[in-house]
DRENDO-1510 file (C-alpha; in Angstrom, 1 decimal, always signed):
<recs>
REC; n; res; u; v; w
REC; 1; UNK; -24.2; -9.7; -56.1 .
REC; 2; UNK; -20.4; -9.4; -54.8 .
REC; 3; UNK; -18.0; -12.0; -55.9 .
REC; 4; UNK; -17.3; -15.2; -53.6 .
REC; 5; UNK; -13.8; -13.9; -52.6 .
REC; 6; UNK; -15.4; -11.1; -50.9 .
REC; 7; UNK; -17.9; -13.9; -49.3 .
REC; 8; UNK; -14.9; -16.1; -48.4 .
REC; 9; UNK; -13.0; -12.5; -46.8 .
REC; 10; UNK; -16.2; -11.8; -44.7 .
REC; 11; UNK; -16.1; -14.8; -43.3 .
REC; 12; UNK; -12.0; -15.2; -42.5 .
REC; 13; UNK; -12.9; -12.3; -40.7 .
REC; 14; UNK; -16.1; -13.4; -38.8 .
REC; 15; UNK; -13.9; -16.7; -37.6 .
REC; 16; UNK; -10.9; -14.2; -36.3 .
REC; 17; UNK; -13.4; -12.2; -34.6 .
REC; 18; UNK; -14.9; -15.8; -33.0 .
REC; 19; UNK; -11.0; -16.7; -32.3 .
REC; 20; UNK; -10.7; -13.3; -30.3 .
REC; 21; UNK; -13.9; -13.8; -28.6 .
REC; 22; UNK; -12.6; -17.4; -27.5 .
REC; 23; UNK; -9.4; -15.8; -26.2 .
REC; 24; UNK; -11.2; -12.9; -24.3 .
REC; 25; UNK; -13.5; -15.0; -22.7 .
REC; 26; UNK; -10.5; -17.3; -21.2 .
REC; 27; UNK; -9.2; -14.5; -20.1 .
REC; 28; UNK; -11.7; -13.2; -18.1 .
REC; 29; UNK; -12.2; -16.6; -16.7 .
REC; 30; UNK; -8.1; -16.6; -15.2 .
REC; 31; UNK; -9.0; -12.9; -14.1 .
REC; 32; UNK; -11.9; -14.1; -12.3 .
REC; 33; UNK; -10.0; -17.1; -10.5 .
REC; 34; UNK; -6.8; -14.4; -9.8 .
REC; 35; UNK; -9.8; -12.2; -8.1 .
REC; 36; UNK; -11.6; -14.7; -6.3 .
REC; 37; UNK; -8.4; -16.2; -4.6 .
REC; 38; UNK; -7.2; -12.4; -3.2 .
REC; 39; UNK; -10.7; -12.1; -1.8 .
REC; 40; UNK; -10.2; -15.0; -0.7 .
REC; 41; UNK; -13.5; -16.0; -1.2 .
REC; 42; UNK; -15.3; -19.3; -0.1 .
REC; 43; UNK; -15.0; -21.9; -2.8 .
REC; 44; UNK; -19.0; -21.9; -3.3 .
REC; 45; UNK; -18.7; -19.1; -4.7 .
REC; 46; UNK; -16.0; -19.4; -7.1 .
REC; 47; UNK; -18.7; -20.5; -9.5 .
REC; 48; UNK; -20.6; -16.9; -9.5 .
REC; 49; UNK; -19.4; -14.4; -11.7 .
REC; 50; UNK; -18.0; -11.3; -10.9 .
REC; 51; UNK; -19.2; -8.6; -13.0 .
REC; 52; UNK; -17.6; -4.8; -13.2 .
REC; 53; UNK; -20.1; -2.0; -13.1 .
REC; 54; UNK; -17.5; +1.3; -13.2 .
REC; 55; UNK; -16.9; +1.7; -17.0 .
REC; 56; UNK; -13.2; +3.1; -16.9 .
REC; 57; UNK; -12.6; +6.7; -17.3 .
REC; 58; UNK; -9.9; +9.7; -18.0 .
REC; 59; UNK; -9.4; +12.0; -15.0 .
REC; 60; UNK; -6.3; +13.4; -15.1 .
REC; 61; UNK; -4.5; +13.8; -12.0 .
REC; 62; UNK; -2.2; +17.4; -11.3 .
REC; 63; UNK; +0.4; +16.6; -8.4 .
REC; 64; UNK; +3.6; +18.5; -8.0 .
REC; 65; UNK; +6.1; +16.0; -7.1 .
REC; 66; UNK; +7.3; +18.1; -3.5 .
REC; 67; UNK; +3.3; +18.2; -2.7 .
REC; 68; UNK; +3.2; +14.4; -3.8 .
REC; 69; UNK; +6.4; +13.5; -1.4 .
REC; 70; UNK; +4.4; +15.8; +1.7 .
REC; 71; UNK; +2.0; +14.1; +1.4 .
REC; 72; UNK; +3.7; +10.5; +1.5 .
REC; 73; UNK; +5.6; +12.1; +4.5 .
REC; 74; UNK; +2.8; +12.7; +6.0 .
REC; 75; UNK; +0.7; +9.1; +5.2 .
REC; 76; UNK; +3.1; +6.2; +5.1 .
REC; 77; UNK; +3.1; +4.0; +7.6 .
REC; 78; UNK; +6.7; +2.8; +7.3 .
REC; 79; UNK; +7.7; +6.7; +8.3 .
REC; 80; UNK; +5.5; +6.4; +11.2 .
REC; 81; UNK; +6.9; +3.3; +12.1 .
REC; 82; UNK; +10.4; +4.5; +12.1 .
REC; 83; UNK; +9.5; +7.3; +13.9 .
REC; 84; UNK; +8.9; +5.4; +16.7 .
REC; 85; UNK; +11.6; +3.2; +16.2 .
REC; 86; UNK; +13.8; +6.4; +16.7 .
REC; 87; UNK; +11.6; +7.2; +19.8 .
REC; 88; UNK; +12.4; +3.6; +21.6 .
REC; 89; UNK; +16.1; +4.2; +20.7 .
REC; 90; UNK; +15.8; +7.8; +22.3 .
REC; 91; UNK; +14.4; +6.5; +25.6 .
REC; 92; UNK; +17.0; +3.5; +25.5 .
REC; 93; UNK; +19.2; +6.2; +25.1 .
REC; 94; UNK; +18.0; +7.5; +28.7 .
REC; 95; UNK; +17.9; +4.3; +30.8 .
REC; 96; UNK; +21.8; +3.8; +29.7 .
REC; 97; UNK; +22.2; +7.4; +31.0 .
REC; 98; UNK; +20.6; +6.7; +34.1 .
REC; 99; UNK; +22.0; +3.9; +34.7 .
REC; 100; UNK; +25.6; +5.1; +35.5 .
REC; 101; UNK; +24.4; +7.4; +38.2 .
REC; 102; UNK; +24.7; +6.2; +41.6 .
REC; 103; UNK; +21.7; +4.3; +43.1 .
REC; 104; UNK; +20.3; +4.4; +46.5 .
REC; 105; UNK; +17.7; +2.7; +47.7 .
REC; 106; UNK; +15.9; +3.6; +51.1 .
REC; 107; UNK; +13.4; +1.9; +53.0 .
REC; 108; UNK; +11.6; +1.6; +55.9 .
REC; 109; UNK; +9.4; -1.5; +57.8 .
REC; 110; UNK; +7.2; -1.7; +60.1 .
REC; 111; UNK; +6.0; -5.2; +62.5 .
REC; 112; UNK; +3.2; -5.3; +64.8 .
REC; 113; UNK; +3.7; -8.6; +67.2 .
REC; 114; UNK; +0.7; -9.9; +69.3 .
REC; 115; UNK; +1.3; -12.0; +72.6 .
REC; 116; UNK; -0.4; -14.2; +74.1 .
REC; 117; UNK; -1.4; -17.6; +75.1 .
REC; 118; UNK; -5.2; -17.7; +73.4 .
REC; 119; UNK; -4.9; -16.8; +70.2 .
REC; 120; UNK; -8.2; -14.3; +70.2 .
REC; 121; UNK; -5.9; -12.2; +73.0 .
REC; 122; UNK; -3.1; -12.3; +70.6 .
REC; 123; UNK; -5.3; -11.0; +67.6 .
REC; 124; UNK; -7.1; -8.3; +69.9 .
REC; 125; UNK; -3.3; -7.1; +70.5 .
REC; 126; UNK; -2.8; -6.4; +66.8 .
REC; 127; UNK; -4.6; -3.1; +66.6 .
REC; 128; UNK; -3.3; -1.2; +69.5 .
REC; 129; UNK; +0.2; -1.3; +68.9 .
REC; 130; UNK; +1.3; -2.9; +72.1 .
REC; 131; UNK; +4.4; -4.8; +70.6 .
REC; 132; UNK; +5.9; -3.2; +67.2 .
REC; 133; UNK; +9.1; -3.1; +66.0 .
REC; 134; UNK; +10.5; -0.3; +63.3 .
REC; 135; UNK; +13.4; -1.2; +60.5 .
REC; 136; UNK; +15.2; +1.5; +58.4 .
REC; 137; UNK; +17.4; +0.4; +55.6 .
REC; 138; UNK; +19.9; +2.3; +53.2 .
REC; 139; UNK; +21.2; +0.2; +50.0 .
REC; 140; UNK; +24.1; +2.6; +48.0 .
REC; 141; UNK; +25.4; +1.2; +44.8 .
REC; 142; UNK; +27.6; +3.0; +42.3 .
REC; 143; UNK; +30.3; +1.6; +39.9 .
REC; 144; UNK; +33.1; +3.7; +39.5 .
REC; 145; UNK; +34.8; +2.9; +37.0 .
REC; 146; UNK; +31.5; +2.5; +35.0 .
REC; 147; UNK; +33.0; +0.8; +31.8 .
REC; 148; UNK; +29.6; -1.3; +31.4 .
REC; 149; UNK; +27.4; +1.4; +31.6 .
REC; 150; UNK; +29.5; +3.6; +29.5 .
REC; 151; UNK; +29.7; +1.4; +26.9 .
REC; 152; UNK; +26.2; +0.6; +26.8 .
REC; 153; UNK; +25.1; +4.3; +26.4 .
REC; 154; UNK; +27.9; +4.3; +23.4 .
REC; 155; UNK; +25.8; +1.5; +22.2 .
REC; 156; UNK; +22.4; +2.7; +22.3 .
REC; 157; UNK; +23.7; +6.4; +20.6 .
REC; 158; UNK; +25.1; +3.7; +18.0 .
REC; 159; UNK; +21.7; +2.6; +17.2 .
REC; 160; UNK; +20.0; +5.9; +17.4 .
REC; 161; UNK; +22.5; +7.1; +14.9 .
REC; 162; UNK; +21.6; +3.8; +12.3 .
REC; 163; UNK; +17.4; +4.5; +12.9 .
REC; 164; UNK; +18.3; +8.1; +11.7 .
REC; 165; UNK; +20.0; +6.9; +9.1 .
REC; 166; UNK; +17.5; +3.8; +8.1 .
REC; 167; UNK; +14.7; +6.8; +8.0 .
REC; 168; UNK; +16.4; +8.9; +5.8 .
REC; 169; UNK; +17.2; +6.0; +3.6 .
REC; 170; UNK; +13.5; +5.2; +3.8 .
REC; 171; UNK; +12.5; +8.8; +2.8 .
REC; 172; UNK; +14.5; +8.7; +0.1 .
REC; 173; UNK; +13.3; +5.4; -1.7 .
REC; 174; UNK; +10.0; +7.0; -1.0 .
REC; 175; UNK; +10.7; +9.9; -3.0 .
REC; 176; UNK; +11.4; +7.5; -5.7 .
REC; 177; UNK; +8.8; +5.6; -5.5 .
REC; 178; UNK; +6.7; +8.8; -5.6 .
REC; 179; UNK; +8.4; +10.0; -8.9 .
REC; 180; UNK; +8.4; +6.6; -10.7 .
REC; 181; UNK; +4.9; +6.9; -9.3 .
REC; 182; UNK; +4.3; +10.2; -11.3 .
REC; 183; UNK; +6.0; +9.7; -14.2 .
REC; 184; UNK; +3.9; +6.2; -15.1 .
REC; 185; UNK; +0.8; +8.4; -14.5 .
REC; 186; UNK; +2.0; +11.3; -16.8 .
REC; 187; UNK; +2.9; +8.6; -19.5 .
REC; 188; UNK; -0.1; +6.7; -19.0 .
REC; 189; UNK; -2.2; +10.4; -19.6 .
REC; 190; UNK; -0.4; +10.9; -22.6 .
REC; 191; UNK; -0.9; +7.6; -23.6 .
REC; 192; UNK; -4.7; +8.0; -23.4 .
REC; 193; UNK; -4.7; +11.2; -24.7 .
REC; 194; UNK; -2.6; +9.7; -28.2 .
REC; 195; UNK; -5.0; +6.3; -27.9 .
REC; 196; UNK; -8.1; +8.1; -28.3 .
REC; 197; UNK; -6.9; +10.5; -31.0 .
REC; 198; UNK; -5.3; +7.6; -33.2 .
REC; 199; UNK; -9.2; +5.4; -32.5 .
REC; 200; UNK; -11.3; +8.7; -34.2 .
REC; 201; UNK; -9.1; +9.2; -36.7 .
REC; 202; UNK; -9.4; +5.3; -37.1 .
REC; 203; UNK; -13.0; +5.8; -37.3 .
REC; 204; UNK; -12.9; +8.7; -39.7 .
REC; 205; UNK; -11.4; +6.3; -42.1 .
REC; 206; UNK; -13.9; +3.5; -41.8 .
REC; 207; UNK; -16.3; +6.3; -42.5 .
REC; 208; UNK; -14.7; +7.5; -45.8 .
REC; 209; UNK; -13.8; +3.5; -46.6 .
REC; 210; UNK; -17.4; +2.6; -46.0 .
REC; 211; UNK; -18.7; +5.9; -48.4 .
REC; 212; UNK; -16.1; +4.8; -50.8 .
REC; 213; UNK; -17.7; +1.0; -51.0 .
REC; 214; UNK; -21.3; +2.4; -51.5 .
REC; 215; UNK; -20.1; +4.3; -54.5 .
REC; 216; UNK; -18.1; +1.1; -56.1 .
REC; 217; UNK; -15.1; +3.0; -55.9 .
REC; 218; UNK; -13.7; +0.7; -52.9 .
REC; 219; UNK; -13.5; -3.5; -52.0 .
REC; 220; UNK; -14.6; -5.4; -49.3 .
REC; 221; UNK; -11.8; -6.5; -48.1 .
REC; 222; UNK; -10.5; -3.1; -47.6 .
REC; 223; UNK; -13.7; -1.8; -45.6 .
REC; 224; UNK; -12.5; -5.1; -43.7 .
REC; 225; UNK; -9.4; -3.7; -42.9 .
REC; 226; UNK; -10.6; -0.5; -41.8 .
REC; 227; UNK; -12.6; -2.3; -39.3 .
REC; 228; UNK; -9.9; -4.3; -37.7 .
REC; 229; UNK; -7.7; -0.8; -37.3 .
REC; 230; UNK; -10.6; +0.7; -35.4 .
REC; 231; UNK; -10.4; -2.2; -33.7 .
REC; 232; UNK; -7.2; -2.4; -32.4 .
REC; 233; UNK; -7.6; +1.2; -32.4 .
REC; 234; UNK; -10.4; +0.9; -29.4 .
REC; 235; UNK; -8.8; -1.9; -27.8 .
REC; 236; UNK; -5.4; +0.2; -27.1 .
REC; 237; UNK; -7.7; +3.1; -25.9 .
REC; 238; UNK; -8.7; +0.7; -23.3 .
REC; 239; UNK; -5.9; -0.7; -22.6 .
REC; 240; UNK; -4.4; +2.6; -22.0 .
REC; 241; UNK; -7.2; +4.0; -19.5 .
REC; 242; UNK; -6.6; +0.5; -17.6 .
REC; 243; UNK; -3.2; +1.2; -17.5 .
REC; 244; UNK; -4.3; +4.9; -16.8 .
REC; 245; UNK; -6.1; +3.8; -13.7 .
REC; 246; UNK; -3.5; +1.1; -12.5 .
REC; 247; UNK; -0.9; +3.8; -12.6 .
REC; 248; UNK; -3.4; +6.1; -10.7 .
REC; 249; UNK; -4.2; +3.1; -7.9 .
REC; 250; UNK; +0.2; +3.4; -7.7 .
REC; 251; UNK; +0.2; +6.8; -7.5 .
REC; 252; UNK; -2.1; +6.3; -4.7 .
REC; 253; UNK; +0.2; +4.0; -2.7 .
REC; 254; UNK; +3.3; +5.8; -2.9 .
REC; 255; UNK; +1.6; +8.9; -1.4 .
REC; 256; UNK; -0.5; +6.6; +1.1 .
REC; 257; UNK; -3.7; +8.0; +0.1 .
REC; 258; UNK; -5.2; +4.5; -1.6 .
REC; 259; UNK; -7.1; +3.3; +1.2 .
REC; 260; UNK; -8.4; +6.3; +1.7 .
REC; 261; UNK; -9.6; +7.2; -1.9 .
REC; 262; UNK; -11.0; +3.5; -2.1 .
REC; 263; UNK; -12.9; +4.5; +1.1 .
REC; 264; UNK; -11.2; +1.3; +3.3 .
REC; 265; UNK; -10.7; +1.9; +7.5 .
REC; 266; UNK; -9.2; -0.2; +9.5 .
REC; 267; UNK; -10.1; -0.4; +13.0 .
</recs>
């Protein structure tokens, strides 16, 4: 009983929603192949699908941004790697030292001589000691000037001093990283928080559009539009929880806790 330009509406909007449905699916076929080739999976298998089974979800994560940087102290490994980078340079440190003092060297030999014509006599001879001779050496070496040594100890200090200051470099791009890591995740929370409040009031007005048509007070085409701005309106509350969750995952990896929250050890 409606007119034919409410017919010829309906379906403009079934073929966008086909259109979308086209686009989505090529999508998830790139995300697929992107996925496959990190997991670096055998190319059998490429042709299975790979299917996600944890709907996303809001959790909103409280970190104070000191506690966040403790713990990124704490759980980086490019900390712990300079820390024994400033070890090695401490114990270089040492040999240079040691090697300006004077060095003696003392030592002491021992022969045991066997003889005789037969050569059973001469080995029966060995144990008893009858012919032994003792040698005592004394090797002193010391440079006096020691302008090679010196310098070398100057040296190593050199590069103590650039570890230090490579670590605290380091810390401090980690403290960055760990704000910029917090401040995406506090956006992205706000961002879901606004998302799902702008999709039920979306839905509110499809409900009050759709009451509207029943009564003849409303069109078609305007129920229509309702129902693409709830949506778009669902579509950016997704979006936003992904991006909620990516943010999360970097929060994660500037604090060094990711492998442990997704459960991974690595012997």
């Amino acid at each position: 009983m409606l007119p034919a330009s409410d017919l010829i509406a309906a379906k403009s909007t079934l073929a966008q929603r086909k259109l979308n449905v086209v686009t989505a699916e090529e999508g998830i076929d790139a995300a697929w192949d992107q996925l496959r080739g990190i997991m670096n999976l055998p190319r059998a298998q490429w042709s299975r699908p790979i299917l996600p089974i944890d709907v996303p979800t809001f959790a909103p994560v409280v970190l104070a941004p000191n506690d966040a940087l403790e713990l990124a102290v704490h759980r980086r490994p490019e900390l712990a790697q300079a820390d024994l980078d400033l070890q090695a340079t401490l114990l270089s440190i040492r040999e240079a030292e040691n090697n300006k003092l004077p060095e003696i060297d003392v030592g002491a030999t021992l022969n045991v001589v066997g003889q005789d014509t037969a050569y059973g006599s001469t080995l029966g001879q060995l144990p008893g000691f009858d012919g032994n001779g003792w040698s005592v050496f004394l090797n002193f070496t010391w440079t006096p000037l020691q302008r090679a040594t010196s310098a070398q100890v100057e040296i190593e200090r050199t590069r103590r001093t650039s570890s230090q200051i490579n670590r605290e470099q380091l810390v401090q791009r980690i403290w960055a990283d760990v704000r910029d890591a917090l401040r995406n995740q506090r956006t992205a929370s706000r961002q879901v928080l606004a998302a799902a409040s702008f999709r039920d009031l979306a839905e509110q007005s499809l409900a009050v559009e759709q009451r509207k048509f029943l009564n003849g007070t409303s069109f078609n085409y305007v129920v229509a539009q309702r129902q693409d701005e709830l949506a778009n309106a669902q579509l950016a509350e997704l979006n936003a929880l992904l991006a909620h969750s990516k943010a999360n995952a970097a929060l994660a990896r500037a604090t060094g806790q990711l492998l442990e929250q997704r459960h991974i050890e690595l012997q």
